[in-house]
N, C-alpha and C positions, 0 to 999 in steps of 0.2 A: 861656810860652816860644815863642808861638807856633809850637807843632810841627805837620806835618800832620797825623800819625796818631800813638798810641802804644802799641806795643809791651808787654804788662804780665804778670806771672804772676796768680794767683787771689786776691783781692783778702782780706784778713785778718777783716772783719767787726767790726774795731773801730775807735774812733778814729782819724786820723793825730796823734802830737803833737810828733813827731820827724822829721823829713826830712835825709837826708845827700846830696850833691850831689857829683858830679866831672864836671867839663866832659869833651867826648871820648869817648874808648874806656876806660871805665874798672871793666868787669867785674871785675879784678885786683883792688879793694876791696870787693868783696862783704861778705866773711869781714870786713872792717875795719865796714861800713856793719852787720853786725847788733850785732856786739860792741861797738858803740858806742851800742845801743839804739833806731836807728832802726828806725822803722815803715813807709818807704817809700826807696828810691834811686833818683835820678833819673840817669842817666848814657846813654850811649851806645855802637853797635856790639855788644851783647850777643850773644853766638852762641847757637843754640840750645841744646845741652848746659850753655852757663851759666844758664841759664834755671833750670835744675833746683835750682843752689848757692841758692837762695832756701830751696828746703824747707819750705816755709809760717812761717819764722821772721821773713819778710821783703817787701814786695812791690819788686819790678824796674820801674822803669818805663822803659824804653828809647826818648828820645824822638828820635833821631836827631843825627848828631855834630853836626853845622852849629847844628842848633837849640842845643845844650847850649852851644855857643862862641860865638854871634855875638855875647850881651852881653858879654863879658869886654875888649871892645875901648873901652866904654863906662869899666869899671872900671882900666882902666890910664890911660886917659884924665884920670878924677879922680884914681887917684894920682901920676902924675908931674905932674901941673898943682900939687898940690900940696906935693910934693918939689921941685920945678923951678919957678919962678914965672917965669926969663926963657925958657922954651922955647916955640919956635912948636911947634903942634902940630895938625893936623886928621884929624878922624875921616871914613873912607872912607864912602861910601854905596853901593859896589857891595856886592853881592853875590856870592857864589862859589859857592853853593850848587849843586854837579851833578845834584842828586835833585831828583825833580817827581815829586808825590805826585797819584791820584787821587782 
């Protein structure tokens, strides 16, 4: 995801085999991302006190919002190319990102 840094809770000491992912700010499915059996969540914005809803059931890995979305511009990209076959369509190459990581 090329993130710069990431943000993580205490890491589980076993396998990953499971990964759930929400682009964004998406602490709000913590509770969805164990109960679903994942071993790691990748998401972003985490606050610290969320930090905690992990509980060693889970690792957090908080890699920043920008990183968690920029591909998702790619993925609509292939689907309406593919829903849409007469639409012009071009993908941005700026960047938006306001954080600059050391």
């Amino acid at each position: 995801m090329q993130a710069g840094c990431v943000r993580y809770t205490p890491l589980r000491g076993k396998p990953v085999r499971q990964v759930a992912v929400c682009g964004g700010t998406g602490s709000f499915l913590t509770t969805d991302a164990i109960r679903s059996g994942a071993d790691v969540f990748v998401t972003a914005d985490v606050k610290y006190h969320e930090f905690f809803d992990a509980d060693g059931k889970i690792v957090i890995a908080d890699i920043g919002h920008y990183e968690s979305e920029v591909y998702t511009k790619e993925l609509i990209y292939t689907y309406l190319s593919g829903k849409i076959p007469n639409i012009a369509l071009h993908l941005s190459e700026v960047a938006t990102n306001p954080i600059n990581y050391l």
